[in-house]
Backbone as JSON Lines, residues from 0, in Angstrom:
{"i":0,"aa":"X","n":[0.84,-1.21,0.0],"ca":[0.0,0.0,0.0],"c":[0.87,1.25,0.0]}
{"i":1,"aa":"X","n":[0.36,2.11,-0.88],"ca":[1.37,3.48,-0.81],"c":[1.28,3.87,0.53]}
{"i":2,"aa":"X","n":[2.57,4.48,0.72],"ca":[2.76,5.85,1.85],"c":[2.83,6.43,1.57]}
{"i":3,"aa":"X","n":[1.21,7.21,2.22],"ca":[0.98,8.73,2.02],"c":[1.49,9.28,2.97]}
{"i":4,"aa":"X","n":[2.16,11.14,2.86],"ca":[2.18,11.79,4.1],"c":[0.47,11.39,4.5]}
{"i":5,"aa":"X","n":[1.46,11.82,6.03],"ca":[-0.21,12.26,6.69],"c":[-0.84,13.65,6.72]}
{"i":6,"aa":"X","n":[-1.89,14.27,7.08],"ca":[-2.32,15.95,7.06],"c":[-3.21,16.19,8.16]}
{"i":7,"aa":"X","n":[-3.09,16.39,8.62],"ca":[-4.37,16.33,9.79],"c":[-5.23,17.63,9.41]}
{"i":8,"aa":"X","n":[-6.24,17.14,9.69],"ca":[-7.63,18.22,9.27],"c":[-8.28,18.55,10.73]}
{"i":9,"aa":"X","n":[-8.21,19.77,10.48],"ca":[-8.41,20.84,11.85],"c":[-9.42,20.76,11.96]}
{"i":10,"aa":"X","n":[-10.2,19.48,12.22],"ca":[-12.04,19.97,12.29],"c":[-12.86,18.73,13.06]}
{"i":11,"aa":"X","n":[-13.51,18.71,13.53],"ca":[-14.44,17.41,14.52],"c":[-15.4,16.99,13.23]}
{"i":12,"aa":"X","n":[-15.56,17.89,12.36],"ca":[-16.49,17.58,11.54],"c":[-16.42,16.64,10.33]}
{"i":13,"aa":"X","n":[-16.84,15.19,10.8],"ca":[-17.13,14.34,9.68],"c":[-17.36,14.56,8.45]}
{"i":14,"aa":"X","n":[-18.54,15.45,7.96],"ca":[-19.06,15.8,6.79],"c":[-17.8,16.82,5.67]}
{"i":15,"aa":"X","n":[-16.97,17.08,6.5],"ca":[-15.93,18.06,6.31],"c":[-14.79,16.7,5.88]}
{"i":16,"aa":"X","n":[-14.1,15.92,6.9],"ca":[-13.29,15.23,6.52],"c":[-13.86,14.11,5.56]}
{"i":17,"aa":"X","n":[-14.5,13.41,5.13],"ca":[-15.62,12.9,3.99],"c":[-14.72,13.41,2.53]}
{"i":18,"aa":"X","n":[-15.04,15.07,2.87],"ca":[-15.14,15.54,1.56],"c":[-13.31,15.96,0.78]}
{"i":19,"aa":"X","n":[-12.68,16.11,2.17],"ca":[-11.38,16.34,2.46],"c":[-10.65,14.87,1.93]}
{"i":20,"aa":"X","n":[-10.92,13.99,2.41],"ca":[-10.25,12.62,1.86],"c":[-10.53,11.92,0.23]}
{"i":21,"aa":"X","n":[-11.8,12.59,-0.37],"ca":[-11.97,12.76,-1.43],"c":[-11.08,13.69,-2.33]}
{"i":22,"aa":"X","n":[-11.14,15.1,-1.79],"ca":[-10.61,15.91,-2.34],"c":[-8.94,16.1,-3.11]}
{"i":23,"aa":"X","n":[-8.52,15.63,-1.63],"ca":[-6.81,15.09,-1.38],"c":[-6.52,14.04,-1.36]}
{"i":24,"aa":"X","n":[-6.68,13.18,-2.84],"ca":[-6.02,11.76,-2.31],"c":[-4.76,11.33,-2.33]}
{"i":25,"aa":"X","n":[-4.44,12.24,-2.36],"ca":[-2.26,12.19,-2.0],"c":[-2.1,12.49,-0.93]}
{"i":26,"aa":"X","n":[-2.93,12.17,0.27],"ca":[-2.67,12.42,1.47],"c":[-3.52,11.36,2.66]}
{"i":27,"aa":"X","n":[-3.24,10.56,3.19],"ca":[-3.64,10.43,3.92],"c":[-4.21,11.04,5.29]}
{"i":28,"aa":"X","n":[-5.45,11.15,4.8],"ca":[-6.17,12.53,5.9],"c":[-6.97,12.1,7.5]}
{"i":29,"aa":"X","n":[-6.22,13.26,8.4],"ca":[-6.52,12.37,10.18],"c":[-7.3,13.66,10.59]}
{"i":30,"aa":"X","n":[-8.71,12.72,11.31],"ca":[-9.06,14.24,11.81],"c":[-8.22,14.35,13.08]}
{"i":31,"aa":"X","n":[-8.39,15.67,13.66],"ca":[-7.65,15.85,14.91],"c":[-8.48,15.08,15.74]}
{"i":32,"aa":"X","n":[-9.74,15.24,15.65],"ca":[-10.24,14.14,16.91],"c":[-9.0,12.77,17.09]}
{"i":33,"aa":"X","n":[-8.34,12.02,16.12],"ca":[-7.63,11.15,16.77],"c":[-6.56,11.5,17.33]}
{"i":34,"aa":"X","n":[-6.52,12.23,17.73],"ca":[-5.65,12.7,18.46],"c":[-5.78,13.28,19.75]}
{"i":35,"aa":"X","n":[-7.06,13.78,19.84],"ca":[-7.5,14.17,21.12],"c":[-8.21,15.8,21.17]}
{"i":36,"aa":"X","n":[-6.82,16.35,20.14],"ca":[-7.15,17.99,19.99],"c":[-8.39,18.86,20.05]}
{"i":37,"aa":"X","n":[-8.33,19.07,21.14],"ca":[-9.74,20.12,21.31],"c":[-9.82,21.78,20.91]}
{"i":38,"aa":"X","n":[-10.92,21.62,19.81],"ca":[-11.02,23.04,18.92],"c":[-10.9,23.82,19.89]}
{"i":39,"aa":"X","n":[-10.09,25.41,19.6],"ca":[-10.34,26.41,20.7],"c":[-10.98,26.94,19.98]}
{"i":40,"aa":"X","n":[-12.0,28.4,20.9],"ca":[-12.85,29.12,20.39],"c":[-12.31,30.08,19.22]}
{"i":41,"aa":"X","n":[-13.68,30.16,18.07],"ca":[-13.05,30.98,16.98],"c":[-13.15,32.58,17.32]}
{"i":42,"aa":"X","n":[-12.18,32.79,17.32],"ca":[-12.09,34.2,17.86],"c":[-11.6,35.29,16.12]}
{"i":43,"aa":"X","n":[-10.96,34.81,15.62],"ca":[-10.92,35.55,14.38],"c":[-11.74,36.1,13.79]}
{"i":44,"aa":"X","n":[-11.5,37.9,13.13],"ca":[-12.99,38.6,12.64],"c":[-12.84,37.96,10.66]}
{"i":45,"aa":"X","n":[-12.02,36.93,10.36],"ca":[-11.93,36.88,9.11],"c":[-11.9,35.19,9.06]}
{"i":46,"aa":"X","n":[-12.69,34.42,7.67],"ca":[-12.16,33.62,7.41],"c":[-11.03,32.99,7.55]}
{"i":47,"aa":"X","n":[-9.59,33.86,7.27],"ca":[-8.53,33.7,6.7],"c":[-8.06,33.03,8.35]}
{"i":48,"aa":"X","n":[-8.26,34.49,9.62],"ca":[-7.41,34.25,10.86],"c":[-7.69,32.51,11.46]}
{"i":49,"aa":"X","n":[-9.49,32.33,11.17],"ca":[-9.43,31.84,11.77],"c":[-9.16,30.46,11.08]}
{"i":50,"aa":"X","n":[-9.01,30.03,9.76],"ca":[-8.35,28.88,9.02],"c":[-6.96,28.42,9.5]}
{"i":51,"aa":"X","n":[-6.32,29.51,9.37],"ca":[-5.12,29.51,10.14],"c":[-4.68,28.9,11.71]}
{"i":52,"aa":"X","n":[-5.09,30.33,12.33],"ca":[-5.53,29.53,13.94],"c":[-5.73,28.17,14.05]}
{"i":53,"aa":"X","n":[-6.83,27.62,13.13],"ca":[-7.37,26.06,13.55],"c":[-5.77,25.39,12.99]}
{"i":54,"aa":"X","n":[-5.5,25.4,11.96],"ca":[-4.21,24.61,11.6],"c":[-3.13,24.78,12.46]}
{"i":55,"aa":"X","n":[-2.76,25.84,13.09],"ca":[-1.82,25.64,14.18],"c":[-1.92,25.28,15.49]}
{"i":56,"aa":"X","n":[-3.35,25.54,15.57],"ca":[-3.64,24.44,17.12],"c":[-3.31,22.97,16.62]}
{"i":57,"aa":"X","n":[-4.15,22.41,15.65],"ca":[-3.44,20.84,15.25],"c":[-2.49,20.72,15.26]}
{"i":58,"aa":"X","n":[-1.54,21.47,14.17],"ca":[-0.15,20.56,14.59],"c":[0.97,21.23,15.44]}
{"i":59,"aa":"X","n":[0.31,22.26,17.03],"ca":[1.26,22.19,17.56],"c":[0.7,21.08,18.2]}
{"i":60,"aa":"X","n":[-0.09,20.54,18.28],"ca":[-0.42,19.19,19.48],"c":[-0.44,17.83,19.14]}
{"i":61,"aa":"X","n":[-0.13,17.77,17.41],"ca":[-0.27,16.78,16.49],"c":[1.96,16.43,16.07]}
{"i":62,"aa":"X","n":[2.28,17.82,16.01],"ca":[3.6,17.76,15.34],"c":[3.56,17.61,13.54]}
{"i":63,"aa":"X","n":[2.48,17.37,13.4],"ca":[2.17,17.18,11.85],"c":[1.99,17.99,11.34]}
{"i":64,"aa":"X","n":[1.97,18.1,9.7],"ca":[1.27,18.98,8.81],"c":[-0.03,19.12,9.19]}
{"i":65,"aa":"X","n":[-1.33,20.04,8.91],"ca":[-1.95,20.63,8.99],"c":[-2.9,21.16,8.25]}
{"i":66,"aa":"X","n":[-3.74,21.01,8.18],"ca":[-5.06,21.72,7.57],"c":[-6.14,22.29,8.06]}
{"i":67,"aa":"X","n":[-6.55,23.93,7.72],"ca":[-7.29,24.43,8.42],"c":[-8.45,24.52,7.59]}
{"i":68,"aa":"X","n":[-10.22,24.96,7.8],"ca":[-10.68,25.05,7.09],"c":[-11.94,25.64,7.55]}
{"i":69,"aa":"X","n":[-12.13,27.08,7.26],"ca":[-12.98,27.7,7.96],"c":[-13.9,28.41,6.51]}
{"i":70,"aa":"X","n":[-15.04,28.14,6.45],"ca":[-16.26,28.54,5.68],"c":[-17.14,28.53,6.16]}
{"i":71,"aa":"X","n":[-18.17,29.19,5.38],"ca":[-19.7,29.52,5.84],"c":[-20.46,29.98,4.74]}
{"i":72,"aa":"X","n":[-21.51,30.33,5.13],"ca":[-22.88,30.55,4.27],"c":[-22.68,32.36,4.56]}
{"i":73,"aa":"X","n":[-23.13,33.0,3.13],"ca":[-22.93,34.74,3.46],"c":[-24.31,34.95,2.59]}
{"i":74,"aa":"X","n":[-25.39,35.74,3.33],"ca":[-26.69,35.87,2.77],"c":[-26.55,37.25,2.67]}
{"i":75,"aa":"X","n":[-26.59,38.14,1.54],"ca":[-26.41,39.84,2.21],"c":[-27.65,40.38,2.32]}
{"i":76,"aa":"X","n":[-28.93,40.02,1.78],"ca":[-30.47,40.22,2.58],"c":[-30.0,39.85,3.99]}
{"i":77,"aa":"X","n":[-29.5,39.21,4.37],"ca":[-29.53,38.95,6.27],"c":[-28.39,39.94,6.86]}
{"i":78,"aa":"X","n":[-27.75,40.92,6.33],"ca":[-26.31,41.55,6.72],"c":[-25.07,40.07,6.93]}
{"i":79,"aa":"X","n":[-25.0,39.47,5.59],"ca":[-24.31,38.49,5.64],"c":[-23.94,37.31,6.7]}
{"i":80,"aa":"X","n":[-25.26,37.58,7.25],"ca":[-25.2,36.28,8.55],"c":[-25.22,35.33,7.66]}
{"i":81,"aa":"X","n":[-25.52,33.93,8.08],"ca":[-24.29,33.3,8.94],"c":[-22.98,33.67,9.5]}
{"i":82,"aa":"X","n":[-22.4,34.04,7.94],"ca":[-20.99,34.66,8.07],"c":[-20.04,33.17,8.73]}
{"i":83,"aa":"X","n":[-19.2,33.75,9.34],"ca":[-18.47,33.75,10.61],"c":[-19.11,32.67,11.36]}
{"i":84,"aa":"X","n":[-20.53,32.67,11.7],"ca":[-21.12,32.12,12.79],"c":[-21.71,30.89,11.97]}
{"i":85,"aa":"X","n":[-21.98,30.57,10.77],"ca":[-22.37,29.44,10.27],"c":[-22.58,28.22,11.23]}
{"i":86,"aa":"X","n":[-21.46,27.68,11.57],"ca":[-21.35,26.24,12.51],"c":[-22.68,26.74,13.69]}
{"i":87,"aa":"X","n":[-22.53,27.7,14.24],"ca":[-23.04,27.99,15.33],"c":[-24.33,29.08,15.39]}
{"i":88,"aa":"X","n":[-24.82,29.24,14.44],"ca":[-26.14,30.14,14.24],"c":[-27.24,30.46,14.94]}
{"i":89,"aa":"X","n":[-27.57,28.75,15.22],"ca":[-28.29,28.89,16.0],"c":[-28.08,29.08,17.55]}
{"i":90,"aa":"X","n":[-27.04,28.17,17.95],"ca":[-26.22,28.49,19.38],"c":[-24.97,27.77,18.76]}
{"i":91,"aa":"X","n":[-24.19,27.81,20.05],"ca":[-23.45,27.1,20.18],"c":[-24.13,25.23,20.14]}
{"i":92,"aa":"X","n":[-22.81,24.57,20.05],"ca":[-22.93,23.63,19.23],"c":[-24.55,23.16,18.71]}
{"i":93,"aa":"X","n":[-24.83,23.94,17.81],"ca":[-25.99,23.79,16.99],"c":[-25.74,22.59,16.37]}
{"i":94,"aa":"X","n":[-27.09,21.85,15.93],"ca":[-27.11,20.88,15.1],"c":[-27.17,21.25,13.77]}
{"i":95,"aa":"X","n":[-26.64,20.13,12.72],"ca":[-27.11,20.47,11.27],"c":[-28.45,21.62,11.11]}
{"i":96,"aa":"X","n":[-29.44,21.0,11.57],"ca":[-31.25,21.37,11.53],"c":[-31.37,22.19,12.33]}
{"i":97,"aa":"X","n":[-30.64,22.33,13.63],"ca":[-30.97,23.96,13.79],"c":[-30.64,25.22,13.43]}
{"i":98,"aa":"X","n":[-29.51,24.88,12.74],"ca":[-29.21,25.9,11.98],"c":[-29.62,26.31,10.75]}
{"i":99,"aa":"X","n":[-30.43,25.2,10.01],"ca":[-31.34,25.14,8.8],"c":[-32.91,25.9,9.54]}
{"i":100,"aa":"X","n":[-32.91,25.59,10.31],"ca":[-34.36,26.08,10.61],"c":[-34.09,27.51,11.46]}
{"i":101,"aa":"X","n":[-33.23,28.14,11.57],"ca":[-32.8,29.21,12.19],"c":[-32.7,30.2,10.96]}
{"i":102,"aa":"X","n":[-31.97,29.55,10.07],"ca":[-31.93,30.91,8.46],"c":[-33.2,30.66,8.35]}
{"i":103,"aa":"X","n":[-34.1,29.53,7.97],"ca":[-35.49,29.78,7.68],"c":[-36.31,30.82,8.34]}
{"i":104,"aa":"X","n":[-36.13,30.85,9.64],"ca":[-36.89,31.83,10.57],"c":[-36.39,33.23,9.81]}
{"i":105,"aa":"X","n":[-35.14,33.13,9.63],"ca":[-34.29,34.95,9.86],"c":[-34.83,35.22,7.87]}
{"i":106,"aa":"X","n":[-35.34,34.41,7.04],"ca":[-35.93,34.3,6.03],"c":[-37.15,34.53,6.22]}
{"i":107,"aa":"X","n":[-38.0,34.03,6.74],"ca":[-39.63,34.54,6.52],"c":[-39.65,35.56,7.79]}
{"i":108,"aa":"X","n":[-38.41,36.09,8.64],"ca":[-38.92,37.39,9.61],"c":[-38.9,38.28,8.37]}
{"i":109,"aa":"X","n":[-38.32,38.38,7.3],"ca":[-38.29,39.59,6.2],"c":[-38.74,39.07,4.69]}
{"i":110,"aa":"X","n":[-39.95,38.37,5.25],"ca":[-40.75,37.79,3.72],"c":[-40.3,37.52,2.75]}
{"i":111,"aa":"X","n":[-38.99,36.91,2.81],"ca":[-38.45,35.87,1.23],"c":[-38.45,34.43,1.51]}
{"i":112,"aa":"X","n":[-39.15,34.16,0.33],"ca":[-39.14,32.46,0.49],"c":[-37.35,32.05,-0.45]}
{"i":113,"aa":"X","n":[-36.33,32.72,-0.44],"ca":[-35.75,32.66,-1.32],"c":[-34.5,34.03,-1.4]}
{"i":114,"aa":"X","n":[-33.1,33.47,-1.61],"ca":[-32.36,34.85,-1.12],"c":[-31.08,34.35,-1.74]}
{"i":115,"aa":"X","n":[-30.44,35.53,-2.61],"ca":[-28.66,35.05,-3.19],"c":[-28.11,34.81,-2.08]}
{"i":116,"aa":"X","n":[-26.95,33.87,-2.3],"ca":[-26.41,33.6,-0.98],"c":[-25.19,32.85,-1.63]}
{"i":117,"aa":"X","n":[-23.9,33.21,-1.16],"ca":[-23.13,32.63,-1.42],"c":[-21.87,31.59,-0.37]}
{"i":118,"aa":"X","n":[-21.83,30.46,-0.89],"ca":[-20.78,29.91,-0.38],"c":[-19.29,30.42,-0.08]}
{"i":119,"aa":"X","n":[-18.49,30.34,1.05],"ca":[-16.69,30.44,0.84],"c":[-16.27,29.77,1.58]}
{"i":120,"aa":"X","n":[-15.04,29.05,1.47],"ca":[-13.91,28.5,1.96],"c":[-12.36,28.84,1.88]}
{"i":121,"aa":"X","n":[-11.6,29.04,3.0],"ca":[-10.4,29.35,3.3],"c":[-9.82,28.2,4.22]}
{"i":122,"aa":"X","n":[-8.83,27.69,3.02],"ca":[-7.88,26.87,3.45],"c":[-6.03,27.52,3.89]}
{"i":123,"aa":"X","n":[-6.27,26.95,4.77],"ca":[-4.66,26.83,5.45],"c":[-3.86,25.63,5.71]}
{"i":124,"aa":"X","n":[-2.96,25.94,4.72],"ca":[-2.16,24.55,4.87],"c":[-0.68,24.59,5.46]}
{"i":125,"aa":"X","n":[-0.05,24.14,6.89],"ca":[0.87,24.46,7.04],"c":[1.81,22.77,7.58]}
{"i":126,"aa":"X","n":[3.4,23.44,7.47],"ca":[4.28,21.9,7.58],"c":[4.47,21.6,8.9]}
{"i":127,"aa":"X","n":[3.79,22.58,9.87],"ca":[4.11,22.66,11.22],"c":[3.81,23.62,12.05]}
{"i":128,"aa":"X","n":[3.91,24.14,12.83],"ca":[3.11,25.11,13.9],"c":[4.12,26.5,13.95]}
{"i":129,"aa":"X","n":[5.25,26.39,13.66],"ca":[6.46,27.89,13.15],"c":[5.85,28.24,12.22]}
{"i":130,"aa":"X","n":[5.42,27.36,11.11],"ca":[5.82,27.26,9.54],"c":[5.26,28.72,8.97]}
{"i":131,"aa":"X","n":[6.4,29.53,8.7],"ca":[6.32,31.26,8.48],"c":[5.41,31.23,7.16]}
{"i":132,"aa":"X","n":[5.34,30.16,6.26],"ca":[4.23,30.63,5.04],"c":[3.29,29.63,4.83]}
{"i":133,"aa":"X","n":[2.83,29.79,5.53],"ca":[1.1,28.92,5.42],"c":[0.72,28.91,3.98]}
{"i":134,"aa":"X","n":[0.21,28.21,3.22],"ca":[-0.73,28.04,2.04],"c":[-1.87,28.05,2.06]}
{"i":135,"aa":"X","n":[-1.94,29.84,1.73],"ca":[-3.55,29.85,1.55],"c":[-4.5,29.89,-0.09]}
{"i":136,"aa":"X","n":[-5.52,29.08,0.26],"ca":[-6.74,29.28,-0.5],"c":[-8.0,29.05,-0.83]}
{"i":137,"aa":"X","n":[-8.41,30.04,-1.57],"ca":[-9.93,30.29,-1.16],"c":[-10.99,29.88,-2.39]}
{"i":138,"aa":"X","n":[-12.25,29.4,-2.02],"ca":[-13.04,28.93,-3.21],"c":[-14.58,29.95,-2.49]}
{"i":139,"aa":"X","n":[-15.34,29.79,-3.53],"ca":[-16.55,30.56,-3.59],"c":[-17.43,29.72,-4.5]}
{"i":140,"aa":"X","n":[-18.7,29.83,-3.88],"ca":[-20.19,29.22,-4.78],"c":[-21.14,29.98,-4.6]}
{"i":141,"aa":"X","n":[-21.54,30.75,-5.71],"ca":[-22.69,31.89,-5.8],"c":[-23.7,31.17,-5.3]}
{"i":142,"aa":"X","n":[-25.07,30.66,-5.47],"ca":[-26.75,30.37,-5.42],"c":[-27.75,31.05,-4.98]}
{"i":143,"aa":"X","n":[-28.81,30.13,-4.48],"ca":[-29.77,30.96,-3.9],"c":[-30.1,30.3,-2.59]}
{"i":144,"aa":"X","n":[-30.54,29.79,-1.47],"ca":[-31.01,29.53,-0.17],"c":[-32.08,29.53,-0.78]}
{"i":145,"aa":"X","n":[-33.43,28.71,-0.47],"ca":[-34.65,28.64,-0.39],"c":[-34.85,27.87,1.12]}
{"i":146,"aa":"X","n":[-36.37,28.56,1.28],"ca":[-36.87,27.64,2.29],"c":[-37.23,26.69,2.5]}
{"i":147,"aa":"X","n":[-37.24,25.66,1.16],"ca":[-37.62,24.61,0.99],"c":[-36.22,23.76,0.95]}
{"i":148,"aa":"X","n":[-36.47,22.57,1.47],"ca":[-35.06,21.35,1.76],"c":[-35.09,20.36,0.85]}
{"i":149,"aa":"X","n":[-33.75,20.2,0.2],"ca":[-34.55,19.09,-0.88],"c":[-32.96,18.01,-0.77]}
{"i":150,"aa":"X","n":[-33.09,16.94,-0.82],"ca":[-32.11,16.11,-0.97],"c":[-31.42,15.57,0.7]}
{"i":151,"aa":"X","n":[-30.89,14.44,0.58],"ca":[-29.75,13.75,2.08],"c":[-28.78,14.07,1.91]}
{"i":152,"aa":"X","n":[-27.86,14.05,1.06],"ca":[-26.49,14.13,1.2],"c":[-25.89,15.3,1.72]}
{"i":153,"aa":"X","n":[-24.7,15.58,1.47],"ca":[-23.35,16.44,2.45],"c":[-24.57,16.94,3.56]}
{"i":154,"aa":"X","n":[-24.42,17.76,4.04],"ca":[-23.99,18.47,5.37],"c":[-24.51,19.76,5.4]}
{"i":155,"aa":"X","n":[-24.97,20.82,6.71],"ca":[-24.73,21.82,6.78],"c":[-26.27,22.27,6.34]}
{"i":156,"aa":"X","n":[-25.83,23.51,5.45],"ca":[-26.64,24.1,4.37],"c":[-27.0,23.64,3.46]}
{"i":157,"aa":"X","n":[-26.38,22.77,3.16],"ca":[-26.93,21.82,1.62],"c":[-28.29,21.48,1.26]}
{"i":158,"aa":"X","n":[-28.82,20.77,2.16],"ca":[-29.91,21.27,1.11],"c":[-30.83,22.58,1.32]}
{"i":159,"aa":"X","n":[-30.47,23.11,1.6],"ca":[-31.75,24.4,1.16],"c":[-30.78,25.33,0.29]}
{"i":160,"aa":"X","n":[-29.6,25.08,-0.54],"ca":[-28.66,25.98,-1.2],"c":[-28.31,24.85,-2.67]}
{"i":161,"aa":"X","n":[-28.87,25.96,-3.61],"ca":[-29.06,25.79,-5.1],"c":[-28.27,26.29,-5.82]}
{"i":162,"aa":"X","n":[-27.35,25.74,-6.04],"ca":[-26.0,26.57,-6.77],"c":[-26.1,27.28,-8.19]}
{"i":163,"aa":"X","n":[-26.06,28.47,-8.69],"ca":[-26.59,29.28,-9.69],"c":[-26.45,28.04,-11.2]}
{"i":164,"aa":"X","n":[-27.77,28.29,-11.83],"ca":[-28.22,27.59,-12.41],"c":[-28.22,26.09,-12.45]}
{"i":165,"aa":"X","n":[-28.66,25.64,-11.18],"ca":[-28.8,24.14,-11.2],"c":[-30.54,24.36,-10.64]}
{"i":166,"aa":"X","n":[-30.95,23.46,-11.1],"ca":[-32.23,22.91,-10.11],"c":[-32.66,21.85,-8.67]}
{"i":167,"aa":"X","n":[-31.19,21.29,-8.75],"ca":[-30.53,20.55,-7.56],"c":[-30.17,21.23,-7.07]}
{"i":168,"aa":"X","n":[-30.25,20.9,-4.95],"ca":[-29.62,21.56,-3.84],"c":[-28.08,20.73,-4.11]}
{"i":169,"aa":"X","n":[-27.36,20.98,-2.9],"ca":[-25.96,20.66,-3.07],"c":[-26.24,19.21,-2.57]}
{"i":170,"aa":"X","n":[-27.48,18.95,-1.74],"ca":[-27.63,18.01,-0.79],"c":[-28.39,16.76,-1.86]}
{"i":171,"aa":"X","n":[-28.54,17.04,-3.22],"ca":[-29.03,16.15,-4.46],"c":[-28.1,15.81,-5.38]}
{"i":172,"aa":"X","n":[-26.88,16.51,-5.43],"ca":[-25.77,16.2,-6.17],"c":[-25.15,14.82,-5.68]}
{"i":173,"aa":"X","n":[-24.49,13.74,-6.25],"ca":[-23.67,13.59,-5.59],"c":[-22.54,13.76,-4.83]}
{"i":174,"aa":"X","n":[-21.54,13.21,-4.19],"ca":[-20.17,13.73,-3.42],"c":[-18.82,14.12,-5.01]}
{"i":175,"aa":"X","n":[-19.03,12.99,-5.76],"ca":[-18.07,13.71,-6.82],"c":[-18.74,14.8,-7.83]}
{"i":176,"aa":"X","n":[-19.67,15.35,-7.98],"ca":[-19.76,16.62,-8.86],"c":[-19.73,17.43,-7.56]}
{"i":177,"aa":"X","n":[-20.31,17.41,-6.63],"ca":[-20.11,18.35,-5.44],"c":[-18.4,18.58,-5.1]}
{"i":178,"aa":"X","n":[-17.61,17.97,-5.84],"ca":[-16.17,18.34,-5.44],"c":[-15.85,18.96,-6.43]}
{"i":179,"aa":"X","n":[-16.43,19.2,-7.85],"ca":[-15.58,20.2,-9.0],"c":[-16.48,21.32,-8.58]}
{"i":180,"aa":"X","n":[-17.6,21.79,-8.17],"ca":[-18.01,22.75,-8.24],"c":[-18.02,23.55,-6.61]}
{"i":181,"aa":"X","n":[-18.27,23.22,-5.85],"ca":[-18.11,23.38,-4.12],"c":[-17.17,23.98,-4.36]}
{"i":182,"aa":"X","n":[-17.69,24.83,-3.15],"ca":[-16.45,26.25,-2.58],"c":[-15.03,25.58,-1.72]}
{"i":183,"aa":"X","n":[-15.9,24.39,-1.34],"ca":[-14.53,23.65,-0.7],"c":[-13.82,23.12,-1.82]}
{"i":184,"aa":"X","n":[-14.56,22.36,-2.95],"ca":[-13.86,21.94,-3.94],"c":[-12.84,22.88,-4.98]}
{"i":185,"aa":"X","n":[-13.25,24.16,-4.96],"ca":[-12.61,25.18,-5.51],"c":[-11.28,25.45,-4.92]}
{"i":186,"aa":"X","n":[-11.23,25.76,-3.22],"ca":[-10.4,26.02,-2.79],"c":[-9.48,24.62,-2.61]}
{"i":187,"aa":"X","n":[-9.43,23.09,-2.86],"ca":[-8.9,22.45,-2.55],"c":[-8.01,22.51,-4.19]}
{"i":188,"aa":"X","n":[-8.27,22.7,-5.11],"ca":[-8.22,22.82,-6.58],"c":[-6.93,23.74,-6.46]}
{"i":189,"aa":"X","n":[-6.99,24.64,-5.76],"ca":[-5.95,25.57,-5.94],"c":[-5.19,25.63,-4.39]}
{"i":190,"aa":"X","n":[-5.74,24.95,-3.41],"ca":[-4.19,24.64,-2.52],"c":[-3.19,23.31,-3.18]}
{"i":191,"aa":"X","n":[-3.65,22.7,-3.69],"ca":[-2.82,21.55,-4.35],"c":[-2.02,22.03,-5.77]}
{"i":192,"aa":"X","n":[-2.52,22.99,-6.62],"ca":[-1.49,23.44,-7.25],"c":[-0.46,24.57,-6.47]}
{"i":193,"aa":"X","n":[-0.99,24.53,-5.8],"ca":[0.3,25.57,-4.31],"c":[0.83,24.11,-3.82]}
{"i":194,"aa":"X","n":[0.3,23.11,-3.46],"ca":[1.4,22.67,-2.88],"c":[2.5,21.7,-3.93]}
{"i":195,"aa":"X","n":[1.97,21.29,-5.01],"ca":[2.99,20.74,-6.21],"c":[3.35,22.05,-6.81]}
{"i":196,"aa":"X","n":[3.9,23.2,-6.17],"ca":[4.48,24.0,-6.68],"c":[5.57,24.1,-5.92]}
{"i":197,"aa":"X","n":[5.0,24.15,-4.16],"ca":[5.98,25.16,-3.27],"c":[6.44,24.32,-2.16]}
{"i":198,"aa":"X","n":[5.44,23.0,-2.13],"ca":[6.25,21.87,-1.23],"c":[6.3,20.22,-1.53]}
{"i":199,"aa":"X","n":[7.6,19.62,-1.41],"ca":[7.86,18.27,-2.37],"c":[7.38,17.43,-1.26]}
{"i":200,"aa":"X","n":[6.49,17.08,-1.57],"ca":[5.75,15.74,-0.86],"c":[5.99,14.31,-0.38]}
């Protein structure tokens, strides 16, 4: 069996590492849960800080390479809530569904069955917890949010988010077209030509 490096993925979130071990298969991918690593609070006012942040808590406690990965849902009818707070919208550790039924509410308090809304992801990829140049990058998915839920698959927002001109939620696609077009899939697209550029594997 090949030896892959390993990468550890800065996140508790299954639905996240799923899409991560798909994404990167020149890597054998660990969430930090095996390891023990407990997320600290996101305190960063940007995508970027807090992608980062998460990758250097992993591998100062891992010693490993690193992957950070901080996205969310940006509605600008809502003053771009989620934002930032996506994971946690509804409270702290919110479930998938309460946070689906929380934009629904903050949707019919201002009478749209329906609202642009776009996806982003910011990746941080670093060789270690010094490591002075992190690899960053970022993907984006325009659509629309409706109040209506359609499809099981991925995670999150998915299904009530219709990616511009599809008639499928993200949550009706399967996992491989959801990786060429996804904001995560975007940004994984272009940390891997950063890293077969800038680090030999």
């Amino acid at each position: 069996m090949e030896n892959k490096p390993k990468l550890i993925i800065a996140t508790s979130n299954q639905g996240k590492l799923i899409e991560f071990a798909l994404l990167l298969p020149e890597f054998a991918v660990i969430s930090q849960d095996a390891f023990g690593v407990v997320p600290e609070e996101e305190v960063g006012k940007t995508f970027i800080e807090n992608s980062l942040h998460k990758a250097r808590v992993a591998s100062q406690a891992t010693g490993l390479a690193s992957l950070g990965d901080d996205s969310g849902l940006i509605v600008p009818a809502l003053n771009n809530m989620p934002g930032l707070h996506s994971a946690r919208y509804a409270k702290d550790d919110a479930s998938d569904e309460e946070n689906r039924q929380r934009l629904k509410q903050e949707l019919q308090n201002i009478n749209l069955q329906e609202a642009k809304a776009y996806f982003v992801c910011v990746l941080a990829m670093i060789k270690d917890a010094s490591d002075p140049f992190p690899l960053i990058a970022t993907g984006t998915l325009a659509g629309t949010v409706k109040l209506i839920k359609q499809g099981s698959g991925g995670f999150g927002y998915d299904p009530m988010f219709y990616p511009e001109g599809s008639p499928l939620s993200l949550a009706q696609i399967t996992p491989e077209e959801k990786s060429t077009l996804s904001h995560r899939g975007l940004a994984t697209k272009t940390l891997r030509q950063k890293i077969h550029t800038f680090v030999s594997l």
